[in-house]
ROMINU-867399 format. One record per residue: x, y negated, z of N, C-alpha, C in turn; residue in three letters; residue number from 1. Coordinates in Angstrom, 3 decimals, m for minus. Layout:
{rec {X; Y; Z}; {X; Y; Z}; {X; Y; Z}; 'ALA'; NUM}
...
This chain:
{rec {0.838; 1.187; 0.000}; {0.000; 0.000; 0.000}; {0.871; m1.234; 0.000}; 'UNK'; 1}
{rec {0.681; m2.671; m0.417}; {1.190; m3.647; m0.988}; {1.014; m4.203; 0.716}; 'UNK'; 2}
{rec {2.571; m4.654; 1.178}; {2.820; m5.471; 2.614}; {1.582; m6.680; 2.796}; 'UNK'; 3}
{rec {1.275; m7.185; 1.783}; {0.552; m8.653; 2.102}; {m1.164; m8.054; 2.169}; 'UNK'; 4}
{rec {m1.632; m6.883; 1.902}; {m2.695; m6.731; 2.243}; {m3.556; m6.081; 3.272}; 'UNK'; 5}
{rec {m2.691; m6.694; 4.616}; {m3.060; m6.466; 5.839}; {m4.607; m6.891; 6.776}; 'UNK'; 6}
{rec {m5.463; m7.720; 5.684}; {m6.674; m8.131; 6.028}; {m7.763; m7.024; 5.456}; 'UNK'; 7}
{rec {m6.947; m6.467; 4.430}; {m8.162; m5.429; 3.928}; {m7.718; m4.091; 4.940}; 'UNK'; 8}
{rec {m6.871; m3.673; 5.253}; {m6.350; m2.768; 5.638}; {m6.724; m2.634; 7.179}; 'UNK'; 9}
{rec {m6.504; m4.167; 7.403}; {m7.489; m4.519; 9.206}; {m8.734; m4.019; 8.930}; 'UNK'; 10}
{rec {m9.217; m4.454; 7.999}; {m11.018; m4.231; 7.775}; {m11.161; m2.457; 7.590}; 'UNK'; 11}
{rec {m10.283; m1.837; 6.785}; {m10.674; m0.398; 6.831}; {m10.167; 0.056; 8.095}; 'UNK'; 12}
{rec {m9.280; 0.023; 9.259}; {m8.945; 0.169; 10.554}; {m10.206; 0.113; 11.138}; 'UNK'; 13}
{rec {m10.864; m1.213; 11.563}; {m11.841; m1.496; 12.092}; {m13.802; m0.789; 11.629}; 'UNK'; 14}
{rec {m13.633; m0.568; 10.382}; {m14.890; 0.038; 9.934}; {m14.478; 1.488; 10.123}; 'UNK'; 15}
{rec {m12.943; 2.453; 10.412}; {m12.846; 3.772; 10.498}; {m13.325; 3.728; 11.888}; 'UNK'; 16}
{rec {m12.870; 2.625; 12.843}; {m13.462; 3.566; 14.608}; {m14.156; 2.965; 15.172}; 'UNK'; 17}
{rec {m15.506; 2.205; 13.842}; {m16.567; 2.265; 14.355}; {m17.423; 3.202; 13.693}; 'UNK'; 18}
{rec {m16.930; 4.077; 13.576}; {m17.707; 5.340; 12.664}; {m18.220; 6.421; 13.828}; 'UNK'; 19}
{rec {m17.291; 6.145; 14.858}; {m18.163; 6.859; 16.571}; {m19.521; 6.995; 16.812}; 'UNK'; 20}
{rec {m19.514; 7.923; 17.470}; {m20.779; 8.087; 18.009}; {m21.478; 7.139; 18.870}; 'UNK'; 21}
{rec {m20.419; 6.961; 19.850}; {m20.942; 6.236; 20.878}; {m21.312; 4.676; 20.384}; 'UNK'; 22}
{rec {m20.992; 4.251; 19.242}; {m21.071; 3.074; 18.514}; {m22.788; 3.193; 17.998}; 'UNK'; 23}
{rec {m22.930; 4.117; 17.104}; {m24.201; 4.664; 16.586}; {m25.363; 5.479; 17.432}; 'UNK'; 24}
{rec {m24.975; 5.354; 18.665}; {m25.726; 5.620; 19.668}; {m26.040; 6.798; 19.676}; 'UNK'; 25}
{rec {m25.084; 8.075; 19.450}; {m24.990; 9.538; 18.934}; {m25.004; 10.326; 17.841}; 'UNK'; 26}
{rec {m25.068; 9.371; 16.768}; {m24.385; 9.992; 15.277}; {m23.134; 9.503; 15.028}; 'UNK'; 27}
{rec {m22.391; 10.255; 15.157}; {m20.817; 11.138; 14.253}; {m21.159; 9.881; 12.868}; 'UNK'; 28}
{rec {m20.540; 8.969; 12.621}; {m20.984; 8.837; 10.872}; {m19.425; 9.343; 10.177}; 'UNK'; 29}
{rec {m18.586; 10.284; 10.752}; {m17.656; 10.592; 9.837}; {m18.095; 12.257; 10.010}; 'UNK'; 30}
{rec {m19.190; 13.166; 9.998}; {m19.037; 14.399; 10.678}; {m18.544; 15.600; 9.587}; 'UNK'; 31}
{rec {m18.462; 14.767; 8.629}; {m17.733; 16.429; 7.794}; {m17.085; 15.704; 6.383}; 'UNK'; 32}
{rec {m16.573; 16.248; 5.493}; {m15.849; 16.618; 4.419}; {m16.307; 15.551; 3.239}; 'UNK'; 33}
{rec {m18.121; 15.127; 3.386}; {m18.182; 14.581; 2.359}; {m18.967; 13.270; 2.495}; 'UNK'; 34}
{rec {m18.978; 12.844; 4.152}; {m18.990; 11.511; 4.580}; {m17.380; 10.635; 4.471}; 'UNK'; 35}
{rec {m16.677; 11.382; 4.836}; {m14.973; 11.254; 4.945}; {m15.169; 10.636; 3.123}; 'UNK'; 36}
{rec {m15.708; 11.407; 2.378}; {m15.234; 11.091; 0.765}; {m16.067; 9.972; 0.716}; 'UNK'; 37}
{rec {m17.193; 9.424; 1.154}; {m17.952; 8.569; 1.154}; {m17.298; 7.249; 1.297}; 'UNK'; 38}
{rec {m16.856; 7.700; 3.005}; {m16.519; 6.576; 3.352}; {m14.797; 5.998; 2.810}; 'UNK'; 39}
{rec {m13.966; 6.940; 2.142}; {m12.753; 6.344; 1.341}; {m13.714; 6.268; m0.114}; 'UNK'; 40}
{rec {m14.325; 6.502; m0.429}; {m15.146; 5.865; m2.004}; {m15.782; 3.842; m1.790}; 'UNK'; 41}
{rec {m16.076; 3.964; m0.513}; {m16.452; 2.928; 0.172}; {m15.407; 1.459; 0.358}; 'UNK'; 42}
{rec {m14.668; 2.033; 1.140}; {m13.308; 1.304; 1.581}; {m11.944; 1.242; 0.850}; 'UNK'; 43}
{rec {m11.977; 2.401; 0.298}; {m10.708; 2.416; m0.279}; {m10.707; 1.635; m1.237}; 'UNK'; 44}
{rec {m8.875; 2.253; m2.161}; {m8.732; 1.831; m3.770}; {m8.991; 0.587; m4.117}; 'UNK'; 45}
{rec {m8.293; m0.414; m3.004}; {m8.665; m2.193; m3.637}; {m8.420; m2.299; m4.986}; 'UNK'; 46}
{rec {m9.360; m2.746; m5.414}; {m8.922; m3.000; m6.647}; {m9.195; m2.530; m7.799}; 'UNK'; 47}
{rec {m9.427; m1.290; m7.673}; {m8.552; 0.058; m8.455}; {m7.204; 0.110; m8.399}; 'UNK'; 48}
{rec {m6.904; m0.751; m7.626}; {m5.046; m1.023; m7.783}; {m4.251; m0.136; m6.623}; 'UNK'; 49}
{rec {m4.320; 1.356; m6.442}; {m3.529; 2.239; m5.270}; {m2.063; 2.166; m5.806}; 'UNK'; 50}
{rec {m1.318; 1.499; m4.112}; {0.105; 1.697; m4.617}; {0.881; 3.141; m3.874}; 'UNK'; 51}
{rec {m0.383; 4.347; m3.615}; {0.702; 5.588; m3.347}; {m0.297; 6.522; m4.456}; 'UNK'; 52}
{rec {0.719; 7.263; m4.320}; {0.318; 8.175; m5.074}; {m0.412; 9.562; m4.963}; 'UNK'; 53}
{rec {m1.684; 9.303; m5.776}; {m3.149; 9.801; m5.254}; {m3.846; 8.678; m4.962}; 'UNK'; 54}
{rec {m5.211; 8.163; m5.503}; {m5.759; 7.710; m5.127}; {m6.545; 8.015; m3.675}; 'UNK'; 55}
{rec {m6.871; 7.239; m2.630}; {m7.836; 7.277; m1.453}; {m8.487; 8.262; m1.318}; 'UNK'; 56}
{rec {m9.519; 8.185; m2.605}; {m10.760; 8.974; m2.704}; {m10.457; 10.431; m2.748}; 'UNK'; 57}
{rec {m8.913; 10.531; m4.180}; {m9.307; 11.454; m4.427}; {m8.542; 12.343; m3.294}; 'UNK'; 58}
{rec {m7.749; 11.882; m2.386}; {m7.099; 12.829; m1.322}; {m8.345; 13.214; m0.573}; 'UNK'; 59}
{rec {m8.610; 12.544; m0.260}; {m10.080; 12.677; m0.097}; {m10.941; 14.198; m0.061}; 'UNK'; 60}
{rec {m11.008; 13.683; m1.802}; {m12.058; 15.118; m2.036}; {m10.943; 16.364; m2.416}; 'UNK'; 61}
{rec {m9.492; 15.998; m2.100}; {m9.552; 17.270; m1.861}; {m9.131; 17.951; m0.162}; 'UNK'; 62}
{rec {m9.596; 16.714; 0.556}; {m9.414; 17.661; 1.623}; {m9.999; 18.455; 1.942}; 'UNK'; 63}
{rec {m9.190; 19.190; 3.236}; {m10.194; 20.546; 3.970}; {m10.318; 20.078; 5.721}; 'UNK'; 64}
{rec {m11.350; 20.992; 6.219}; {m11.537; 20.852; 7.447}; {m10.204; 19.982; 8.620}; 'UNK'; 65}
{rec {m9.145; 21.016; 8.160}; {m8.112; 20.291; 8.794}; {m8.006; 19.015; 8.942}; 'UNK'; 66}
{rec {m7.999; 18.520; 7.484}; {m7.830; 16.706; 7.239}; {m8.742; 16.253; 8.290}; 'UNK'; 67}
{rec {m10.121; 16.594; 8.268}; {m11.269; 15.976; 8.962}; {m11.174; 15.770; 10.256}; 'UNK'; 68}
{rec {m10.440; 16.510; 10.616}; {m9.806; 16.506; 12.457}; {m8.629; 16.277; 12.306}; 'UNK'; 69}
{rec {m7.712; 15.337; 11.384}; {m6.897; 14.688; 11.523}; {m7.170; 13.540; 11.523}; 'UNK'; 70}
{rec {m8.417; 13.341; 10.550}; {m8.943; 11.633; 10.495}; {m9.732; 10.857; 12.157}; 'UNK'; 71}
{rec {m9.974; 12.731; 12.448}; {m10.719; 12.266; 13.932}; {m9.835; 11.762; 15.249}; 'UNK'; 72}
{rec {m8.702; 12.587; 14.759}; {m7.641; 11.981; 15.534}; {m7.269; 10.893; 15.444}; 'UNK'; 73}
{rec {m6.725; 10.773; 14.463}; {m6.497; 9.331; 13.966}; {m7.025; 8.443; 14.617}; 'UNK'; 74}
{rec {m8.442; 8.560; 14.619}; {m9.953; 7.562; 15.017}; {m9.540; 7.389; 15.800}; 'UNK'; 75}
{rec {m9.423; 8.065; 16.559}; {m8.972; 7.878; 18.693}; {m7.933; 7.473; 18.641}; 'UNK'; 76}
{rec {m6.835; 7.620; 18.497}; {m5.615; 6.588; 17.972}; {m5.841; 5.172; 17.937}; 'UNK'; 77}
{rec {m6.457; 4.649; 16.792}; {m6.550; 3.526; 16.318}; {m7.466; 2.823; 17.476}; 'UNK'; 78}
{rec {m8.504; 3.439; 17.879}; {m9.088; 2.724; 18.925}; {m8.644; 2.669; 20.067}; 'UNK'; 79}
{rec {m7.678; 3.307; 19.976}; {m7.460; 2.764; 21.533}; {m5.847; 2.160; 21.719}; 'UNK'; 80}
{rec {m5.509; 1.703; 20.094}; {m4.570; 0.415; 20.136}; {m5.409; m0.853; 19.790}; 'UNK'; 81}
{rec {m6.647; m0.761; 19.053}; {m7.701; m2.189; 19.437}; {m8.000; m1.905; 20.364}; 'UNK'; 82}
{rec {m8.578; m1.662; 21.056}; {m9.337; m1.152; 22.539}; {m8.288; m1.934; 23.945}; 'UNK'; 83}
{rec {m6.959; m1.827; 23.434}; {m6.115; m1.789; 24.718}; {m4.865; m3.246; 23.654}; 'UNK'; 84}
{rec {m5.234; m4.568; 23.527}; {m4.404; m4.914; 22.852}; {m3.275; m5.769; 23.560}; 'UNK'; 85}
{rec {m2.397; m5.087; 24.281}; {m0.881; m5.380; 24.044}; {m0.465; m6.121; 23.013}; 'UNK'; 86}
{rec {0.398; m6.580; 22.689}; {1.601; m7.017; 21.593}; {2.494; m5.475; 21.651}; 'UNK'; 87}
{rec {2.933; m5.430; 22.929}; {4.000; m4.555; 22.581}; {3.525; m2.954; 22.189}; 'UNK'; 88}
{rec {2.179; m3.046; 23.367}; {1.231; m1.421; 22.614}; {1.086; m1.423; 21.033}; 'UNK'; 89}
{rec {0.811; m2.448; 20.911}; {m0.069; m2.323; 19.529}; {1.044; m2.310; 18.205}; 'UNK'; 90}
{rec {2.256; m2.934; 18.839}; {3.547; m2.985; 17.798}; {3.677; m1.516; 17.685}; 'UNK'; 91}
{rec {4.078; m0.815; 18.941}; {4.951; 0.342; 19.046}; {4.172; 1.884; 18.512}; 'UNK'; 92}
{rec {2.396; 2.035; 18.671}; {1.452; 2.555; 17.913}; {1.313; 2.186; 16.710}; 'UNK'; 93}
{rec {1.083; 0.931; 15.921}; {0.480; 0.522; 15.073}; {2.159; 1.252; 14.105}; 'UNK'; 94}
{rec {3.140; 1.198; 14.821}; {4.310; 1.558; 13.766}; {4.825; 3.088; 13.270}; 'UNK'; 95}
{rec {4.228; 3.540; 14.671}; {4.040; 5.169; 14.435}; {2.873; 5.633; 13.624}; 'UNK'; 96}
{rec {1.969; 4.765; 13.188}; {1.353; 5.174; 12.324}; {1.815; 5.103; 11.104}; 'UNK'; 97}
{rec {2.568; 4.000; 10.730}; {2.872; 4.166; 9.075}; {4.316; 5.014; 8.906}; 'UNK'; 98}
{rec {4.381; 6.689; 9.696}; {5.561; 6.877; 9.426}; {5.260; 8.036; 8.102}; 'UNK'; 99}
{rec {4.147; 8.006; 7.776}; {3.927; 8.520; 6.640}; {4.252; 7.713; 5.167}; 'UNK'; 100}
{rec {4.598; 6.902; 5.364}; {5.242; 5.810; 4.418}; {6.316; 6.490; 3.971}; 'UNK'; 101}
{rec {7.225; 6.285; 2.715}; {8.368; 6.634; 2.932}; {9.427; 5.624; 1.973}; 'UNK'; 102}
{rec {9.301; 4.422; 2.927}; {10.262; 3.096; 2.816}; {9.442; 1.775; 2.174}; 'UNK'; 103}
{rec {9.820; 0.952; 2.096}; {9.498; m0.224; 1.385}; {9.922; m0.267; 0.213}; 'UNK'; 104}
{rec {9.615; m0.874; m0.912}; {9.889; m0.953; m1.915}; {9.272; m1.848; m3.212}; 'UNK'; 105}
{rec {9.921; m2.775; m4.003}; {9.036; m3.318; m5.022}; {8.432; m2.847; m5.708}; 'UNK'; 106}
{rec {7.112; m3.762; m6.563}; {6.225; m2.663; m7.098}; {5.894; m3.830; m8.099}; 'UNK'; 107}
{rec {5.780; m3.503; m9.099}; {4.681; m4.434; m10.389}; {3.334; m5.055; m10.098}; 'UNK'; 108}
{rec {3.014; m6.391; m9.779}; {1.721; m7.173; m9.452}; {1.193; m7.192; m10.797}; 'UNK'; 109}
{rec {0.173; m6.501; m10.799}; {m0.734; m6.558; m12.327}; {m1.361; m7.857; m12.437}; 'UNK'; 110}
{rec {m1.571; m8.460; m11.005}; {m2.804; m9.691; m11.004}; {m1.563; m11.058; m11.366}; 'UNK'; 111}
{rec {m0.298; m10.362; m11.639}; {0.551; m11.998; m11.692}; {1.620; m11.523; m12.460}; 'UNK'; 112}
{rec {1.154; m10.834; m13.661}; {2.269; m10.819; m14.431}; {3.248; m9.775; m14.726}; 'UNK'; 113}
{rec {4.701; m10.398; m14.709}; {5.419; m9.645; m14.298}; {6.410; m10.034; m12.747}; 'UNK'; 114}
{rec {5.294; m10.528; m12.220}; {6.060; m10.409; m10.588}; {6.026; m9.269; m9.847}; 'UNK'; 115}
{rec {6.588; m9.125; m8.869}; {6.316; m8.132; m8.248}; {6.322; m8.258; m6.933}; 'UNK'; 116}
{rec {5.703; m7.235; m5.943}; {5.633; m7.055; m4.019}; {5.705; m6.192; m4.070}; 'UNK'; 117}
{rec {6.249; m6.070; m2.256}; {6.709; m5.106; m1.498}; {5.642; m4.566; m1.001}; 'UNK'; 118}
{rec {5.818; m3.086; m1.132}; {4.837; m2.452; m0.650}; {5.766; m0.642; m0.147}; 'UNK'; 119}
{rec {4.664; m0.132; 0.627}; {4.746; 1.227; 1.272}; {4.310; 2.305; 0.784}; 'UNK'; 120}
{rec {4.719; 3.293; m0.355}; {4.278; 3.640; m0.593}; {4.419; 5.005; 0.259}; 'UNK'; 121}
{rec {3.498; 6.350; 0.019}; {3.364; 7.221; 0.542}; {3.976; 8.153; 0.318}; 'UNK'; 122}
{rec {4.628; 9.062; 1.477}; {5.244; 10.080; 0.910}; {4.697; 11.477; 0.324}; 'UNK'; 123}
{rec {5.407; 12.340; m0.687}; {5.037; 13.042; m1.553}; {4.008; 14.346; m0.595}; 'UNK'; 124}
{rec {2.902; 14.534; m1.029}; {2.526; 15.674; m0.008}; {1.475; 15.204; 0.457}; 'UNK'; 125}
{rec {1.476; 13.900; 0.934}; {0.377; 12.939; 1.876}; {m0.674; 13.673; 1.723}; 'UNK'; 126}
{rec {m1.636; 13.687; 2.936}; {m2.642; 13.933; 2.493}; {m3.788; 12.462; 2.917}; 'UNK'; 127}
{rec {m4.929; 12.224; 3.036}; {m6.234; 11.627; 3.515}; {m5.632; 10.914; 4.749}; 'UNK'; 128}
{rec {m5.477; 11.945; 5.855}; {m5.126; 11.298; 7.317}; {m4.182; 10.506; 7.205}; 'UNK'; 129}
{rec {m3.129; 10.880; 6.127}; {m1.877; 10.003; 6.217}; {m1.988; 8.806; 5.726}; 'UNK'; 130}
{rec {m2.342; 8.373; 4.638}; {m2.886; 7.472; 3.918}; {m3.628; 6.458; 4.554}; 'UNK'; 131}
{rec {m4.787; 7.135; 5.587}; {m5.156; 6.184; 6.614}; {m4.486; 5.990; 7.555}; 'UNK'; 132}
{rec {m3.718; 6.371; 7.803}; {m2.704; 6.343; 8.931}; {m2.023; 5.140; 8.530}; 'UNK'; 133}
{rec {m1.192; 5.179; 7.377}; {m0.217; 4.024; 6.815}; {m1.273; 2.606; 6.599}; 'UNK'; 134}
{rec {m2.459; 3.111; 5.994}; {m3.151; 1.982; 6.114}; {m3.407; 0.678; 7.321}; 'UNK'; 135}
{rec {m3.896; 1.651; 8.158}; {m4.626; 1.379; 9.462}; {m3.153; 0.372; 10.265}; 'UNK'; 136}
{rec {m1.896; 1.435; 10.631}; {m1.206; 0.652; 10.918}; {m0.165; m0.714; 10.371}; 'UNK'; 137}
{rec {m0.142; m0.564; 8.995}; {0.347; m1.892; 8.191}; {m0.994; m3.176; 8.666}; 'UNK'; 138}
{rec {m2.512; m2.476; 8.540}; {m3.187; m3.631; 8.964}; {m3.193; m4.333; 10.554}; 'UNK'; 139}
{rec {m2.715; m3.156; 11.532}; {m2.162; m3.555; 12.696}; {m1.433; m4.428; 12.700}; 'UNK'; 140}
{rec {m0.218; m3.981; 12.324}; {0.943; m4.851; 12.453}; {0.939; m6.083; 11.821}; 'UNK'; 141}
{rec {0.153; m6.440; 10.229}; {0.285; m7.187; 9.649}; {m0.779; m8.505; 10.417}; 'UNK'; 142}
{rec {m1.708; m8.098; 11.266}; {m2.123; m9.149; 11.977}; {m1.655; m9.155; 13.131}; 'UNK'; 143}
{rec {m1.042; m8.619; 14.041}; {m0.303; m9.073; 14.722}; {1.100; m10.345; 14.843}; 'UNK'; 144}
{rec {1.260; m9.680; 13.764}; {2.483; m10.864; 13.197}; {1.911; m11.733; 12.669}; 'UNK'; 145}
{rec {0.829; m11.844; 11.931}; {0.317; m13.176; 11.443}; {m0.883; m13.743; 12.166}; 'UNK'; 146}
{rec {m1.427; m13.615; 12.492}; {m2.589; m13.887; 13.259}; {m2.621; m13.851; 15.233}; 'UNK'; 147}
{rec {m1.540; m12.639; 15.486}; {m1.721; m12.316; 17.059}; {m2.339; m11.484; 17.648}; 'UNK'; 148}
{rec {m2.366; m10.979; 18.968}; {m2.971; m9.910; 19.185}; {m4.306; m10.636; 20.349}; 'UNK'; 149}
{rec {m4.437; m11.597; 19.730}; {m5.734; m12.069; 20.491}; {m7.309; m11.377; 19.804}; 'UNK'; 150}
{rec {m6.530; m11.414; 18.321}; {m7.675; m10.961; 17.419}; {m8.213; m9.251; 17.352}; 'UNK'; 151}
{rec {m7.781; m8.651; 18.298}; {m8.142; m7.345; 18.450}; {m9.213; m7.376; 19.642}; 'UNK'; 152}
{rec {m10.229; m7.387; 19.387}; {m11.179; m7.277; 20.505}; {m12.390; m6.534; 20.944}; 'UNK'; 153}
{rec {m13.315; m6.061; 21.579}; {m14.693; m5.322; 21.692}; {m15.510; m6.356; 21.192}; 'UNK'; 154}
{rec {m16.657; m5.639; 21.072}; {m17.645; m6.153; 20.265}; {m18.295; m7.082; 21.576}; 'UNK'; 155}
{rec {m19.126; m7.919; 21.108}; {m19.370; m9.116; 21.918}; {m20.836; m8.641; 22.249}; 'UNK'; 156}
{rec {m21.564; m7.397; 21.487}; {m23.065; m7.117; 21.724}; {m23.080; m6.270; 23.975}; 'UNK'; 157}
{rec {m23.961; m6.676; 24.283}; {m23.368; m6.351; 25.836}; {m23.796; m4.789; 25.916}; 'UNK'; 158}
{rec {m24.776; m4.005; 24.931}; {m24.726; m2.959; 24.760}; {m23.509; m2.133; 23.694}; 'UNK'; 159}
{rec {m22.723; m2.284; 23.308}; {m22.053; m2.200; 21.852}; {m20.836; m1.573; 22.365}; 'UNK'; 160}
{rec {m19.998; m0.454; 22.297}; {m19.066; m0.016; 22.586}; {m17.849; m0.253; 21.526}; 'UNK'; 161}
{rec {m18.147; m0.407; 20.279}; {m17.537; m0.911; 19.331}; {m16.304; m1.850; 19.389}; 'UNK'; 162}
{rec {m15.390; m2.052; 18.465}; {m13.787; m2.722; 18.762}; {m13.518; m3.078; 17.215}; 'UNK'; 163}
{rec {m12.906; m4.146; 17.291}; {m12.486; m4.869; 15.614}; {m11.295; m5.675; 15.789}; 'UNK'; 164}
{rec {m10.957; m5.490; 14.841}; {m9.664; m6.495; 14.825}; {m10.355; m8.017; 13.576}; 'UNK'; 165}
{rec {m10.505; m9.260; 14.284}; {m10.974; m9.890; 13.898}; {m10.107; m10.581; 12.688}; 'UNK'; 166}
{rec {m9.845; m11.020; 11.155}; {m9.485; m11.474; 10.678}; {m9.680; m13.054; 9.758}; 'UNK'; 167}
{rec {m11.170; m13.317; 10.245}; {m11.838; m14.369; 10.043}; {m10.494; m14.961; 10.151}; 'UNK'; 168}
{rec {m10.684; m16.638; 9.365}; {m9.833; m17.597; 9.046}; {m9.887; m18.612; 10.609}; 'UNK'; 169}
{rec {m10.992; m18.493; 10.903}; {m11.326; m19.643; 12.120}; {m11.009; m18.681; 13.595}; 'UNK'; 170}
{rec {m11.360; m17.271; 13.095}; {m10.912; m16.211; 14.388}; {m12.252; m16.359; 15.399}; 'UNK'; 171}
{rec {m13.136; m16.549; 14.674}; {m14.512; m16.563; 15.409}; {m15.863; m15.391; 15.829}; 'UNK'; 172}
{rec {m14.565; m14.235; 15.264}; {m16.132; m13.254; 14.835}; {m16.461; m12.999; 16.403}; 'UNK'; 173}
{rec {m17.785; m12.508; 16.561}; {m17.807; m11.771; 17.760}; {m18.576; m10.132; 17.975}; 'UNK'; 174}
{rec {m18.884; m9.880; 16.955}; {m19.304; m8.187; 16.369}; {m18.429; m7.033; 15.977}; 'UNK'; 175}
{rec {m18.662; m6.130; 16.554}; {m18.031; m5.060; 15.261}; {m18.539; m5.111; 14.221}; 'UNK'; 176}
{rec {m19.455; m5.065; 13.956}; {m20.816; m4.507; 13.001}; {m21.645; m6.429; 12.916}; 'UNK'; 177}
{rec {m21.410; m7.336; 12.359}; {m21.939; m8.353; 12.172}; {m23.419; m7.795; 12.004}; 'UNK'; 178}
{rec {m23.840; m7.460; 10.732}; {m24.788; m6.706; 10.354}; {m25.866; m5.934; 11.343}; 'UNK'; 179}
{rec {m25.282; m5.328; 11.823}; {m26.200; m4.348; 13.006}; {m25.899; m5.273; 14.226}; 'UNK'; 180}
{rec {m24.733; m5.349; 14.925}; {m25.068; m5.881; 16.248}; {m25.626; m7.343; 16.358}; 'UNK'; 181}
{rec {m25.208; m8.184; 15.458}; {m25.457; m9.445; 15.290}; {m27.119; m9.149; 15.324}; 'UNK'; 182}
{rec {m27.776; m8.814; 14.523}; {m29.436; m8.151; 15.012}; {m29.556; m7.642; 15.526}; 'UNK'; 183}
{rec {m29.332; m7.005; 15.891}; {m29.888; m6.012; 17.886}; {m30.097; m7.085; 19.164}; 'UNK'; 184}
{rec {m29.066; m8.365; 18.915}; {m28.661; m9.249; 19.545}; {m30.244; m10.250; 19.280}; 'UNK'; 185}
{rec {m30.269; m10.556; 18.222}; {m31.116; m11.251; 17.510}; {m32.647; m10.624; 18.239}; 'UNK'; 186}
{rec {m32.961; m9.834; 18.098}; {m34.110; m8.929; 18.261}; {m34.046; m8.774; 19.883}; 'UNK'; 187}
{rec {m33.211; m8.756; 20.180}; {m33.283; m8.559; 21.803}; {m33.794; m9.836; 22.117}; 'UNK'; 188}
{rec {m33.403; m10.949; 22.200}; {m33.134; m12.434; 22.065}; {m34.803; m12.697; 21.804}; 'UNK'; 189}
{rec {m35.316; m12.664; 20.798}; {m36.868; m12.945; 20.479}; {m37.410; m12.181; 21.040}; 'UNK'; 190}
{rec {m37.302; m10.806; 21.727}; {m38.161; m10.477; 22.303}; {m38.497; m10.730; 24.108}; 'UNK'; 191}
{rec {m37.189; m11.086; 24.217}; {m37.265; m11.942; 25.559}; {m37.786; m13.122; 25.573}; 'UNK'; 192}
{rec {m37.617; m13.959; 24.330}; {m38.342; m15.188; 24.360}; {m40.231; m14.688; 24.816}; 'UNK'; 193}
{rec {m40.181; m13.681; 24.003}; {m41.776; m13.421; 24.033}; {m42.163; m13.228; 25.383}; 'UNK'; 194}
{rec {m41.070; m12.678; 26.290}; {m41.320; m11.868; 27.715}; {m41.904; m13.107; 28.572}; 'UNK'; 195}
{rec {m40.447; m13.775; 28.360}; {m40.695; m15.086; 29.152}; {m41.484; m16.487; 28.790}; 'UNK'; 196}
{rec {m41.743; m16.428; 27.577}; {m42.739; m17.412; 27.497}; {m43.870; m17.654; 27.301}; 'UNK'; 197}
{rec {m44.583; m17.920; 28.512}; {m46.235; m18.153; 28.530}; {m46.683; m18.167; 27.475}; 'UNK'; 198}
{rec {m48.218; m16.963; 27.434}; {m49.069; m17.338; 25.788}; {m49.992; m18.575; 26.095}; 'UNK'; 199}
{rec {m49.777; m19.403; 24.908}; {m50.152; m21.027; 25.302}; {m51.799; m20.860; 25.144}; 'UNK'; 200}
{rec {m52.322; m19.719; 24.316}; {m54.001; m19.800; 24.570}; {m54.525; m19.304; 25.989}; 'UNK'; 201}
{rec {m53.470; m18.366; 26.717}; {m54.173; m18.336; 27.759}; {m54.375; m19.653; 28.690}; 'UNK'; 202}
{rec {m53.466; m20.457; 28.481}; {m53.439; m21.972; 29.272}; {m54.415; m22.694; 28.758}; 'UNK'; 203}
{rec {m55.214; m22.570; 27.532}; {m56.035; m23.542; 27.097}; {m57.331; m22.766; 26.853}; 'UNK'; 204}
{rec {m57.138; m21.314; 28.041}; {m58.538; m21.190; 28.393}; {m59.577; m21.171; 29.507}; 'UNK'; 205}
């Protein structure tokens, strides 16, 4: 994967370990072989532009059971270097993850020519887990160093077990799940209004 695209790479980190149960309030959303392909058909392959070799997806579809309880591992991994954010935790995890990398190296920018960036590509063999592995932690590290480790945080919903590494420009988010918790929030919110506020026809009868 290309060094400078540590915001997309935060974002697939953060959408892999909220794929928990305890997030979804007891559905697994990674529970077998061809949610896993879903969800790298989903996230992966910026671009179409993969800089290891094998696309996302297709390591993907060809994994087996094994992979699937490597990605689960993984999961628990990654959450609990957002979950627990150190500088120095999150350096010293986030780096053991990309040891599936095998070195830095220039690469041809299609979007600029003939320039080129540094990027990580994967070593020969990789499978799915690894791939997210190198992912997950380049997007670690790459906001840590640019952004800080303020931006790794739990979700702000007071029911929400959920964790994100925030990459917003202003550093304002306060959701895992904008989408879902941001409405649960919403919906909770109006329906308390309803709790607590007098129906005005009964006063004007």
């Amino acid at each position: 994967m290309a060094l400078g695209d540590y915001v997309w790479a935060a974002g697939v980190a953060t959408e892999l370990v909220n794929t928990v149960a305890e997030v979804w309030r007891g559905d697994d959303h990674l529970p077998d072989l061809a949610a896993l392909v879903a969800f790298t058909d989903l996230h992966g392959d910026r671009s179409g532009n993969d800089d290891v070799p094998g696309a996302l997806s297709e390591l993907a579809r060809r994994g087996r059971t094994a992979d699937l309880h490597a990605v689960h591992t993984l999961r628990t991994t990654v959450r609990d270097l957002i979950g627990h954010p150190e500088r120095d935790h999150l350096i010293a995890g986030a780096t053991r993850l990309t040891s599936p990398a095998q070195g830095a190296t220039l690469i041809p920018d299609p979007a600029h020519g003939n320039r080129t960036r540094w990027a990580a590509p994967l070593r020969e063999g990789a499978t799915v887990a690894d791939a997210l592995s190198l992912i997950c932690g380049m997007g670690i590290l790459g906001v840590v160093h640019t952004l800080g480790a303020q931006r790794f945080r739990p979700c702000g919903a007071p029911t929400c077990r959920g964790v994100f590494i925030d990459t917003t420009r202003p550093g304002s988010r306060r959701y895992c799940m904008p989408g879902l918790c941001g409405n649960r929030i919403n919906v909770a919110n109006h329906r308390a209004r309803h709790i607590t506020t007098p129906d005005r026809r009964t006063h004007s009868e």
